[in-house]
C-alpha positions in Angstrom: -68.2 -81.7 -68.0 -68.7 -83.4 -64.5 -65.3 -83.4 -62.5 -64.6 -85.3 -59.1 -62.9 -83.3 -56.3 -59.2 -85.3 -57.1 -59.4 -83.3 -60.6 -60.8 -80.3 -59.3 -57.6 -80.2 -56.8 -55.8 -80.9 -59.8 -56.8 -78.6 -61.7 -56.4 -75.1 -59.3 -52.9 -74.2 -60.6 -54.0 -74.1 -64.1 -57.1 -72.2 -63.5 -55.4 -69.7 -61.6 -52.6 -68.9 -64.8 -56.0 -69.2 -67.0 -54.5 -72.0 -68.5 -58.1 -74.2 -68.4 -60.0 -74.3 -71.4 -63.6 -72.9 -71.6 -65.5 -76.6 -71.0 -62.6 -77.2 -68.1 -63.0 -73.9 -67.1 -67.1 -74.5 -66.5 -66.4 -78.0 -65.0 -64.7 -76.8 -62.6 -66.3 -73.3 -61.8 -69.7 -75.8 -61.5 -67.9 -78.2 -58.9 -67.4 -75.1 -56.6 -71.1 -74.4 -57.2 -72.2 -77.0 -55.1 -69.0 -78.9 -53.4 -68.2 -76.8 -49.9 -65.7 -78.7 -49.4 -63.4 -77.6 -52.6 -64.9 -74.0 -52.1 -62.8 -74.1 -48.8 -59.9 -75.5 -50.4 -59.5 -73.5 -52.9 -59.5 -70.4 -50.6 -57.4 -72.1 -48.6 -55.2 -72.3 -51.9 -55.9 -68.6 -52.9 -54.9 -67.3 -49.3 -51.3 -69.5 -48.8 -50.4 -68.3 -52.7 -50.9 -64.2 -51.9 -49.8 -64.9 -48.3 -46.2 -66.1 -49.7 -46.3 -63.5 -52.4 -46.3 -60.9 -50.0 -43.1 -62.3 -48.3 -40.3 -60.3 -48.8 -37.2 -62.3 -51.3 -34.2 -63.1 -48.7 -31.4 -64.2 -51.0 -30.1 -67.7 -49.7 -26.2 -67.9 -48.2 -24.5 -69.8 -50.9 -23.9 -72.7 -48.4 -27.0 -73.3 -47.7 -27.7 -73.5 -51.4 -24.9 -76.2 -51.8 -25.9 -78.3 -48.9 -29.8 -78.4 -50.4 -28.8 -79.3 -53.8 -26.1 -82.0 -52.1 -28.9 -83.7 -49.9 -31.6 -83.1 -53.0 -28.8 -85.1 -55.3 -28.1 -88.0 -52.6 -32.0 -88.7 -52.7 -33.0 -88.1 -56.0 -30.3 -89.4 -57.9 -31.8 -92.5 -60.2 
C-alpha cells in the first residue's frame, strides 16, 4: 500500500492508539522509511503529545468555562 504524505499526516492519531490495520500499518511505517520529511513530523507529533501529557490538569474557573462554550455557541451555531 503506497500512501502520500496528506494520508500519512492523516493517519498518525490512529497509528498511535493502534487503531491502523496491519496493510495501513505497513503503508505507513514504509512512507517513514524513506520520506524525511514525515519522519520529522511525526516526531514533531510524538514530542508536542508527551510534552502536554506531562502538564500538570489546572481545573478551569467555572466562568471561564461559560464564556468559551458562549463564544464556541455564537460561532458554531448552524
Amino acid at each position: 500500500m503506497f500512501i502520500t504524505c496528506r494520508q500519512l499526516t492523516e493517519m498518525i492519531t490512529d497509528e498511535g492508539e493502534g487503531k491502523l490495520s496491519p496493510v495501513q500499518r505497513l503503508g505507513y511505517r514504509f512512507h517513514l522509511s524513506w520520506c524525511s520529511h514525515c519522519r520529522i513530523y511525526v516526531d514533531q507529533m510524538l514530542t508536542t503529545v508527551e510534552t502536554l501529557k506531562a502538564l500538570p490538569e489546572e481545573p478551569v474557573p467555572e466562568a471561564t468555562q461559560a464564556e468559551l462554550l458562549a463564544q464556541f455557541r455564537k460561532h458554531h451555531t448552524p
